[in-house]
C-alpha positions as CSV (number, residue, x, y, z in Angstrom):
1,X,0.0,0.0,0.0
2,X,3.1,2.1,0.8
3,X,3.9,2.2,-3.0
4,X,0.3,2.6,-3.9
5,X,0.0,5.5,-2.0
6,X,3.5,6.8,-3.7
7,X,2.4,6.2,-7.4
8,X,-1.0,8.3,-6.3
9,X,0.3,11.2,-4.4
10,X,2.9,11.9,-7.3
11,X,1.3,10.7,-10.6
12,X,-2.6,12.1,-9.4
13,X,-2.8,14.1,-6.4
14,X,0.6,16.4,-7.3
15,X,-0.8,16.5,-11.1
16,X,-3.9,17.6,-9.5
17,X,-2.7,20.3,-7.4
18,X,-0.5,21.9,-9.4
19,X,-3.0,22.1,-11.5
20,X,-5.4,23.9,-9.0
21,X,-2.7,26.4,-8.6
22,X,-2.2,27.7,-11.8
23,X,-5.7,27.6,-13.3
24,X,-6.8,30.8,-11.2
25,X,-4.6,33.0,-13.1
26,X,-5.4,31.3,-16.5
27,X,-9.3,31.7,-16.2
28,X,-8.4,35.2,-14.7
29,X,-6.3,36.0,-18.7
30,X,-9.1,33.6,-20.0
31,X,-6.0,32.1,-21.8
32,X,-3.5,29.2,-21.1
33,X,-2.9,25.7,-22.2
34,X,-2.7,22.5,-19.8
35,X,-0.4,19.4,-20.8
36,X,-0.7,16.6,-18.8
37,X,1.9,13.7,-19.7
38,X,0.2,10.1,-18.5
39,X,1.3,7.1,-20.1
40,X,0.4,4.7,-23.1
41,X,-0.1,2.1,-21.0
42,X,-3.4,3.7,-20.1
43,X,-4.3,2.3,-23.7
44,X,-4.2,-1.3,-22.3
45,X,-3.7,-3.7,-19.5
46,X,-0.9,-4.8,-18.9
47,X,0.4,-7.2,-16.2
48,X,2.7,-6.1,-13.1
49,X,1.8,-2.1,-13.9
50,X,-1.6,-1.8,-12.6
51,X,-1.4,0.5,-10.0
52,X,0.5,3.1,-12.4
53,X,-1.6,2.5,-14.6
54,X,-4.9,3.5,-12.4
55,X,-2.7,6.6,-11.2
56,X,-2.2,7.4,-15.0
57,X,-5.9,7.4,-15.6
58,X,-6.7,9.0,-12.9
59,X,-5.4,11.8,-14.5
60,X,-6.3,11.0,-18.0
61,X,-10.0,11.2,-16.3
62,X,-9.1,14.0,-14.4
63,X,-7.8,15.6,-18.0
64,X,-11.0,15.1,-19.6
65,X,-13.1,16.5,-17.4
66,X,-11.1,19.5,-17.3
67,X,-11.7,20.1,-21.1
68,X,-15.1,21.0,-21.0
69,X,-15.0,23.1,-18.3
70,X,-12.4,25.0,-18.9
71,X,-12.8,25.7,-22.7
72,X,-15.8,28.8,-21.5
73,X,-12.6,30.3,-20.0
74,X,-10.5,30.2,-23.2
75,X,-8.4,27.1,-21.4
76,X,-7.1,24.5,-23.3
77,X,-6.4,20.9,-22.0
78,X,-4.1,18.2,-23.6
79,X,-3.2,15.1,-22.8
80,X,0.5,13.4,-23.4
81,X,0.4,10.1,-23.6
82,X,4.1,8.4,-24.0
83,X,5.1,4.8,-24.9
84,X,7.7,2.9,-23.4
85,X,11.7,4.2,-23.4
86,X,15.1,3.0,-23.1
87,X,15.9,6.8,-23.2
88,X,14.8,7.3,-19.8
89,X,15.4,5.9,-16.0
90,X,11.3,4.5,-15.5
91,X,12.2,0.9,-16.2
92,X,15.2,1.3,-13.7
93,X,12.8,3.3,-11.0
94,X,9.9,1.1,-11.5
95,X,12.2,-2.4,-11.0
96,X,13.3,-0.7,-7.7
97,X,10.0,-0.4,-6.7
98,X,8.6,-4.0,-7.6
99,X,7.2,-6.1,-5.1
100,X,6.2,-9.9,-4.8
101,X,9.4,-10.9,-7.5
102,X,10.2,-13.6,-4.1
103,X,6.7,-14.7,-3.6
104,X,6.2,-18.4,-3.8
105,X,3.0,-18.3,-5.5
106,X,3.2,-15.0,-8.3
107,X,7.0,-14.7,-8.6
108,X,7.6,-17.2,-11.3
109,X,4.8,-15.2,-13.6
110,X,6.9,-11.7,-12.6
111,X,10.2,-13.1,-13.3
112,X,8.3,-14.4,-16.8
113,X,6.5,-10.9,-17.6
114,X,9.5,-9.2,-17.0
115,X,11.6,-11.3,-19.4
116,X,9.4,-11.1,-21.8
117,X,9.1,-6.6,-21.4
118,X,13.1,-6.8,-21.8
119,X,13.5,-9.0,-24.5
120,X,10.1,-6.7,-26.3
121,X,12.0,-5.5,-29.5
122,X,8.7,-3.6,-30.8
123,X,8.9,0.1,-31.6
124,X,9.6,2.2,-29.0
125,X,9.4,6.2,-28.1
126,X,12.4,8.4,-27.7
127,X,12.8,11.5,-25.4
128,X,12.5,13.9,-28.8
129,X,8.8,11.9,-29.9
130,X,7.4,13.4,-26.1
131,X,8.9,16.5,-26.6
132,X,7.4,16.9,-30.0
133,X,4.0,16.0,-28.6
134,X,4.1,18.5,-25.6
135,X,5.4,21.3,-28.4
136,X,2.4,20.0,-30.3
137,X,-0.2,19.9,-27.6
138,X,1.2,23.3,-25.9
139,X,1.0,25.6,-29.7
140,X,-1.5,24.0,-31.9
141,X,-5.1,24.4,-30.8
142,X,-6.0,22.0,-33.3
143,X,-4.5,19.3,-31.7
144,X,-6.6,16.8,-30.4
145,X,-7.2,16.4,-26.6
146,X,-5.2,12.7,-26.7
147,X,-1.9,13.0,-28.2
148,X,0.3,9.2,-28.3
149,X,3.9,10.4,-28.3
150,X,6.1,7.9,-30.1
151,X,5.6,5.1,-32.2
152,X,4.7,2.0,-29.9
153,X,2.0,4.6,-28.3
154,X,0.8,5.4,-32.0
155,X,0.1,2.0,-32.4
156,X,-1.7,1.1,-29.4
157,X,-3.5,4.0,-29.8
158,X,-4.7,3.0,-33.1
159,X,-5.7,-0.2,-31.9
160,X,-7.9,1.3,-29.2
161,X,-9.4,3.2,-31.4
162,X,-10.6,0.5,-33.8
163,X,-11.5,-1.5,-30.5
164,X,-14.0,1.2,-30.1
């Protein structure tokens, strides 16, 4: 619960309230733009990241909402969503954090999932894909209110899509 109450208070709740502190002023200029970066993985379940993953659309949810009401007030509201990269220290972060890899019962299906996400040679995303999307999301009002930032989040968001 410790690291449940980690991925929440920094992925939601600190989302959240920064948030709340800089809308004031941008309803006040009736002008401002806000990107919130979440994950692909939001896209689709996936085994061992569920609890980032609810944190991540928490805020996706969070995101949405926001759009409506704060379009009256000449707001705008993005969302980033990123696929997976080497590029960056999440895969290190997130192994630290890992619980249960010892556990009699679930530890051989970790130790398997996790092979299997490490030896994964599909397309990935690289740090210049989300910072192309933020530039995107951040100048273009045409943009939509979901933009997938590299090419593994392309994908999957294509597949959701025809899901739908």
């Amino acid at each position: 619960m410790d690291t449940v109450r980690a991925l929440f208070e920094t992925n939601t709740f600190g989302t959240i309230a920064l948030t709340q502190a800089v809308l004031p002023h941008m309803r006040e200029r009736k002008s401002g733009v806000v990107v919130n970066v979440t994950s692909s993985v939001t896209l689709k379940p996936l085994p061992l990241v569920g609890i980032y993953r609810a944190a991540k659309a928490a805020v996706n949810a969070f995101t949405e909402s926001m759009a409506g009401e704060l379009e009256p007030f000449g707001v705008r509201v993005r969302i980033v969503l990123p696929g997976s990269s080497g590029e960056t220290s999440f895969r290190d972060t997130a192994r630290t954090r890992l619980r249960g890899i010892d556990d009699a019962a679930y530890g051989g299906f970790m130790q398997e999932t996790i092979s299997r996400m490490l030896a994964s040679t599909g397309p990935g995303t690289r740090a210049r894909d989300v910072a192309e999307a933020v530039w995107r999301a951040a100048t273009d009002p045409s943009a939509p209110l979901r933009i997938p930032a590299g090419a593994d989040a392309v994908q999957w968001a294509a597949e959701e899509a025809q899901a739908r």
